[in-house]
C-alpha positions as CSV (number, residue, x, y, z in Angstrom):
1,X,8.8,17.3,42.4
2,X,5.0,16.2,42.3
3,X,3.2,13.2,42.2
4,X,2.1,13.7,38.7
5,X,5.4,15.4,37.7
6,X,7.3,11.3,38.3
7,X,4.1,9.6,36.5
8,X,4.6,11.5,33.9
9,X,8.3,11.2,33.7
10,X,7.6,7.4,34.6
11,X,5.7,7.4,31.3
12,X,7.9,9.0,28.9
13,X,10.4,6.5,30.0
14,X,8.8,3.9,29.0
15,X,7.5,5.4,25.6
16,X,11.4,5.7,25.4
17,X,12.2,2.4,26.2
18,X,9.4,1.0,24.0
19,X,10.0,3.4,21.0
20,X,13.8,1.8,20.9
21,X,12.7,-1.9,21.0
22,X,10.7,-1.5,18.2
23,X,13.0,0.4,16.1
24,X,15.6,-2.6,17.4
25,X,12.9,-5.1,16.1
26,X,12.8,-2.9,12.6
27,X,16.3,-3.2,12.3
28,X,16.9,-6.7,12.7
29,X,14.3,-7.4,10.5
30,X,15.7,-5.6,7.8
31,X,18.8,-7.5,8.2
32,X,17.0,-11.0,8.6
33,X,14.3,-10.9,5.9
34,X,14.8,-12.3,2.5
35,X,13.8,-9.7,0.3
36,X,13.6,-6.2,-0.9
37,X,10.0,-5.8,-0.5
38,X,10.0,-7.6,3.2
39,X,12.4,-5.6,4.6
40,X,11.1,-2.1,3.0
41,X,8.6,-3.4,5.0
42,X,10.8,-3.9,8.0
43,X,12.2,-0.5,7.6
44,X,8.9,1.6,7.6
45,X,6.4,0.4,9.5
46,X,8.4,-0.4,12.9
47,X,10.6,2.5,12.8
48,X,7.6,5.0,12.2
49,X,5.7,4.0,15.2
50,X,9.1,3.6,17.1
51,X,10.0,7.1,16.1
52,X,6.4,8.7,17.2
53,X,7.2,7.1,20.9
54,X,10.3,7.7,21.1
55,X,9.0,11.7,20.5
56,X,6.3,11.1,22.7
57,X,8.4,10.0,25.3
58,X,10.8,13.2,24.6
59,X,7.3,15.5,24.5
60,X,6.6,14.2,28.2
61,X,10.2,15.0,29.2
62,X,10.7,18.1,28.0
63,X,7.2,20.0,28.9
64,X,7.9,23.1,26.3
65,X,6.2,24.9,23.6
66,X,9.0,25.7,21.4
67,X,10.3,21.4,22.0
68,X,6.7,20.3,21.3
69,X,6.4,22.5,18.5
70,X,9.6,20.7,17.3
71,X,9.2,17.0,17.9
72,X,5.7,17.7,16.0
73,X,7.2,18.7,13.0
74,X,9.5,15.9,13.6
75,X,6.6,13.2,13.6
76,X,5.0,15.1,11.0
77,X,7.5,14.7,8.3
78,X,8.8,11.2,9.4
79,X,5.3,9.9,8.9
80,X,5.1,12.1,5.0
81,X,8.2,10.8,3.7
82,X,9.2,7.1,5.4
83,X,6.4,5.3,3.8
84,X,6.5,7.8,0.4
85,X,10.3,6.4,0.3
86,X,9.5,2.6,0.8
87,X,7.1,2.9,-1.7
88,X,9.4,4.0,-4.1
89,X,12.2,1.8,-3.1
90,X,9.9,-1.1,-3.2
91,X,8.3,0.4,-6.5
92,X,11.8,0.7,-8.6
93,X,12.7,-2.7,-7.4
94,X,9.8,-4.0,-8.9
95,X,10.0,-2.4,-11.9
96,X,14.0,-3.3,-12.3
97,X,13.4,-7.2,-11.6
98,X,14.5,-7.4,-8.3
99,X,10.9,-9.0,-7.0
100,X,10.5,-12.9,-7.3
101,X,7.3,-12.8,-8.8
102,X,6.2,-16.4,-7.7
103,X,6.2,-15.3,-4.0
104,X,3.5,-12.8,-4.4
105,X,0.2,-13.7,-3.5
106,X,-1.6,-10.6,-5.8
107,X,0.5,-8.7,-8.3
108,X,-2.1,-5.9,-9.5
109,X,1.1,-3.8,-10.8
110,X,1.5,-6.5,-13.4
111,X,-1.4,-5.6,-15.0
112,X,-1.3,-2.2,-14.9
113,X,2.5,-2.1,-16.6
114,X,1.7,-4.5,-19.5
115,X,-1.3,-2.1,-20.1
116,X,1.1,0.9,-20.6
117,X,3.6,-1.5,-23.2
């Protein structure tokens, strides 16, 4: 095994490592925070960017076309539909009184739905 073969496996390791804790740090913030929209936020944005190491880490192991080609599509569609379904989660909850509305700072949806009445 080369030089450049260990830094590379070096580095996916730690992609690995780092992809984890910050899915770990997603999860227990969707069990800590307070509310729906706080921890739709807790479960999107952490666990997307934990997911694309984690793949990146798995790319460096793995080294072929057909895997790549794989964990591509994988990062491809967990970035098109995690924050597509937080948004809706966070939208319905909205719309089905679940938000305190005193704890937002701008509530541009409020306007928009009385316009529609």
């Amino acid at each position: 095994m080369t030089v450049w073969l260990q830094v590379v496996d070096t580095v996916g390791a730690v992609l690995l490592f780092l992809g984890a804790a910050i899915c770990l740090l997603g999860v227990i913030g969707m069990l800590r925070l307070p509310d729906v929209l706080s921890r739709s936020h807790a479960a999107t944005k952490p666990q997307t960017l934990g997911i694309i190491l984690v793949l990146a880490g798995v790319a460096l192991r793995l080294r072929s076309g057909m895997d790549l080609a794989t964990l591509a599509l994988i990062a491809f569609f967990q970035m098109l539909t995690g924050p597509v379904a937080s948004h809706l989660v966070a939208r319905s909850a909205y719309r089905t009184g679940q938000v305190d509305h005193e704890d937002l700072l701008f509530d541009e949806l409020d306007e928009q739905l009385t316009d529609e009445k």
